[in-house]
N, C-alpha and C positions, 0 to 999 in steps of 0.2 A: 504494500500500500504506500503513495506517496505521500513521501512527509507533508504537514500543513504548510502553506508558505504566507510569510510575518515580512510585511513591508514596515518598517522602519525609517525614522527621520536618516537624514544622513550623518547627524551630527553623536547618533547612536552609535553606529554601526561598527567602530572600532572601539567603542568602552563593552559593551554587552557580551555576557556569556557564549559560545555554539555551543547548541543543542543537537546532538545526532539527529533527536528526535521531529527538529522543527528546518523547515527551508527555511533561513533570515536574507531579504535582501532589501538594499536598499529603494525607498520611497520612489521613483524616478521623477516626480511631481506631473503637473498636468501635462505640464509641454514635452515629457518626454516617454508619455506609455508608452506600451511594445502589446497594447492588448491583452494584459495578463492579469487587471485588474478583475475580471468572475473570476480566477482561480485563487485571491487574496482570502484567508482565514481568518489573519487576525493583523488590525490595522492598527497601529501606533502613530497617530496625528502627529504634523508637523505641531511647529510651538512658538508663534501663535497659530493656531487653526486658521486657515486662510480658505476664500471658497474655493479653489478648486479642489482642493484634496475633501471639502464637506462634499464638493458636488458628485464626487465618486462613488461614497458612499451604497448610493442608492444602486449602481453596477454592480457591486462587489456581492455577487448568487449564492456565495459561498462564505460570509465573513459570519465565522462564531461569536467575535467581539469586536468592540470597537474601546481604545485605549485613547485617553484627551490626557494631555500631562497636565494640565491647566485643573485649578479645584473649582472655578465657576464654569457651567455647561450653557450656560441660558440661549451662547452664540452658537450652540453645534447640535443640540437637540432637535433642534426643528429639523434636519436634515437626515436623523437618523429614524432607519424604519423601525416601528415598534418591535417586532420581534428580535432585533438584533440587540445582546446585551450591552449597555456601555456602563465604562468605569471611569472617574475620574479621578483626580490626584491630589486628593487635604492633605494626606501626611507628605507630601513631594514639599508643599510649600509653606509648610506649617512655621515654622522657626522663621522664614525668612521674611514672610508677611506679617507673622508679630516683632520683626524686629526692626521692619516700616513705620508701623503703627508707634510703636516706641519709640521712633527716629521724630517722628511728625508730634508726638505726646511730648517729648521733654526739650523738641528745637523749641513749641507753641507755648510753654509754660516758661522757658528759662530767656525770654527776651532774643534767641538766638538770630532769627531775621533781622533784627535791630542792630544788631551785632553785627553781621554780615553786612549791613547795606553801610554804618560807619565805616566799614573799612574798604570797604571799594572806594568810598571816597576819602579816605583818609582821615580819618574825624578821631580824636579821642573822645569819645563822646559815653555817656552814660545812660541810657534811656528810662533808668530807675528800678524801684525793686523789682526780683523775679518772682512772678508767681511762687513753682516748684512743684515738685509731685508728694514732698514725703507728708504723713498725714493728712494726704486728698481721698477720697472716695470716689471710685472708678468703676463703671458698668459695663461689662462685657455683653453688647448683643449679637447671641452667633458664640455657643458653646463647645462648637468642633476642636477639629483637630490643630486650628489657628489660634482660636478662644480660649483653649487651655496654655496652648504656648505662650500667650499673652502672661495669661496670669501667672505662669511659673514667674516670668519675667521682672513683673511685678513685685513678685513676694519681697523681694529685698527693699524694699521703696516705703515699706512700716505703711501700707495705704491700704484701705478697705476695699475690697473687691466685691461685686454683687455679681454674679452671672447670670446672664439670660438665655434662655433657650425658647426651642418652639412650645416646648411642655413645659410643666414643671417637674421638678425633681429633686430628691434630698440635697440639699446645698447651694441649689439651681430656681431660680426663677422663672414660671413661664410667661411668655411676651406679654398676656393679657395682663400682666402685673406692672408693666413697662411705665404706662401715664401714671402712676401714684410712687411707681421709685426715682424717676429723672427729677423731681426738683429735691431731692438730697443728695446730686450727685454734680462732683464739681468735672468730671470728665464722663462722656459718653463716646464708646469705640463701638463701630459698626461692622461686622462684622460677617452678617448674614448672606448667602446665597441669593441673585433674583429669580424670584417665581414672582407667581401670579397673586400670591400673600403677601410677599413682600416688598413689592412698587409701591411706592409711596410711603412704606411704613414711617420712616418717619417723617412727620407731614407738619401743618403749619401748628396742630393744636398739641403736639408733643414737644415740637420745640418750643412753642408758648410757654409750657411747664418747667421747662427747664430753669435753675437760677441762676439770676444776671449773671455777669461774668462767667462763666462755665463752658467750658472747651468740648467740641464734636470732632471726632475723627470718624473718617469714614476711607476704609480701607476697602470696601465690599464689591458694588457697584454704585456706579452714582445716581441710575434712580433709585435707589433704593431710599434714597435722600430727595423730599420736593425740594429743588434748586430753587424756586423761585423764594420761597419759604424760609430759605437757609439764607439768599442773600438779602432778604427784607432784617433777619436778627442780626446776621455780621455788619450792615451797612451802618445800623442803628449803634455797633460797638457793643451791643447787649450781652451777644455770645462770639465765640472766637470758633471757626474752626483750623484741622488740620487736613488738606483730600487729597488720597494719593488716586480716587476715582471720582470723575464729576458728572454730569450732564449739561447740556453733549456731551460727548467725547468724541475726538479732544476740542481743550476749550478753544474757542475761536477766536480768530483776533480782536480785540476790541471787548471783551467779554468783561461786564463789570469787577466779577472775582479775582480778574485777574489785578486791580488795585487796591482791593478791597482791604482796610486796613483789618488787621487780627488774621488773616485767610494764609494759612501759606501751603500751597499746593504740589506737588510731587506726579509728574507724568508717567501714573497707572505701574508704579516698579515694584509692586508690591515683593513676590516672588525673583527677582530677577538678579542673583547675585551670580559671580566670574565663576563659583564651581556648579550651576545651575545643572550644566551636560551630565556633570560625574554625576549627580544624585538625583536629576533623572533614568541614568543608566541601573542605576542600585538598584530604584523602585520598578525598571521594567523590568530587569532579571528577574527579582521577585516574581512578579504576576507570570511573566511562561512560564518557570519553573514551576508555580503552582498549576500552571494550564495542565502541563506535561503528566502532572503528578495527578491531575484530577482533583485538585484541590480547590474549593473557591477562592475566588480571586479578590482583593481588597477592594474597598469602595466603590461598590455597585450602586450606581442614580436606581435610586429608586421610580423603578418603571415596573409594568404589567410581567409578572411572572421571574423576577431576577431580584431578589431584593435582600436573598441570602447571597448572593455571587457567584453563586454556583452556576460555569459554562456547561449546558447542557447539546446534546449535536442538534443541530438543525431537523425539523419535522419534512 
């Protein structure tokens, strides 16, 4: 029987395991099929998912799984057919989009923008006291594999944490608890997946609740965040954020957040550090290796009939 064949980004293809058991070759992308995409089994997205490689998808007669290294799906679901399982990647990015988040949480609380923009011009200048994190109270919404890294992060910082999740749960907050925790909370980190729940969740009457002075970060996606809503409180100096995602995206020229005093923005690098290749190579060896072994596979999007992760063969 002939092995499965695993098309692969290119940037894979010399970090990852051979498998006797699997054909691995490289992606060739759109412009360069050889019509081999119906005999693809298991497809490992380029990073970022671009459409031509979504547009394949729908060819591929034979794909077991579909593999997104990216931990939001919202841009690649539509393209994938129901039956076909996909997985995507929160522990891939987990440390490095809470160590965004923390980048954007202690540049926005320690005057460090202020800092930066003296010394481009040359200024000894002072801009006055820093906020600071230690003894703040900090709300994690979006209790994954991101959320928890956060808060390890955290610990050391002497600050209360509250975590939010979709449920609730011993330790954990569920969202519907959200509007009566934000005005005891001097930071709020976003944290959540977009779906069709969570557009808009935080919207103009949650940031309402929030107290004055008190800082948003939104790592997630950026509607997840009403823009308009966010820049009516930053304009006002009410509330501060930190967005390493906005809406649009990306922001466009001339876009008021982009002067908006307290606002300091980060273009969408959540995940995106120099050894990104190697430790997406670790997390895909993982997943074939467990294909190979019959094992299920980590972080199945909960879709119709795959939610334990178990690759089952095609009907």
């Amino acid at each position: 029987m002939t092995a499965p064949l695993v098309w692969l980004p290119a940037d894979l293809i010399t970090r990852v395991r051979s498998y006797t058991a699997l054909r691995i070759e490289t992606y060739p992308g759109p412009q360069g099929l050889r019509r081999q995409e119906s005999n693809v089994e298991i497809f490992v997205l380029p990073h970022p998912a671009d459409a031509g490689s979504l547009d394949l998808v729908s060819t591929m007669r034979r794909l077991k799984f579909l593999q997104a290294l990216s931990s939001g799906v919202d841009h690649v679901i539509a393209a994938v057919p129901e039956h076909v399982p996909l997985f995507n990647a929160p522990s891939l990015h987990a440390r490095a989009t809470a160590e965004t988040a923390m980048s954007l949480l202690l540049a926005s609380l320690n005057n460090v923008p202020a800092w930066s923009e003296a010394q481009r011009r040359g200024v000894w200048s002072d801009p006055g006291p820093r906020v600071g994190l230690v003894g703040k109270t900090v709300a994690i919404l979006g209790f994954g594999a991101v959320g928890q890294a956060l808060a390890g992060m955290l610990a050391g910082f002497d600050v209360r944490v509250l975590p939010v999740a979709r449920r609730s749960r011993p330790g954990v907050h569920g969202v519907v608890d959200l509007p009566e925790l934000v005005g005891g909370v001097d930071v709020l980190v976003v944290l959540v997946p977009l779906s069709h729940e969570t557009r808009g969740l935080v919207d103009q009457d949650l940031l309402g609740r929030m107290k004055d002075g008190s800082l948003l970060i939104n790592v997630a996606r950026g509607p997840v965040v009403d823009s308009d809503a966010l820049l009516a409180e930053v304009s006002s100096g009410r509330l501060r954020a930190g967005l390493d995602v906005v809406d649009p995206e990306p922001l466009p020229d001339g876009h008021p957040l982009w002067a908006c005093p307290g606002v300091l923005i980060s273009p969408h690098v959540g995940g995106n550090t120099r050894d990104f290749w190697d430790r997406a190579a670790a997390f895909v060896d993982e997943q074939l290796e467990r294909f190979v072994l019959g094992s299920p596979l980590r972080h199945p999007v909960e879709r119709t009939g795959q939610r334990d992760g178990q690759v089952r063969p095609l009907a």
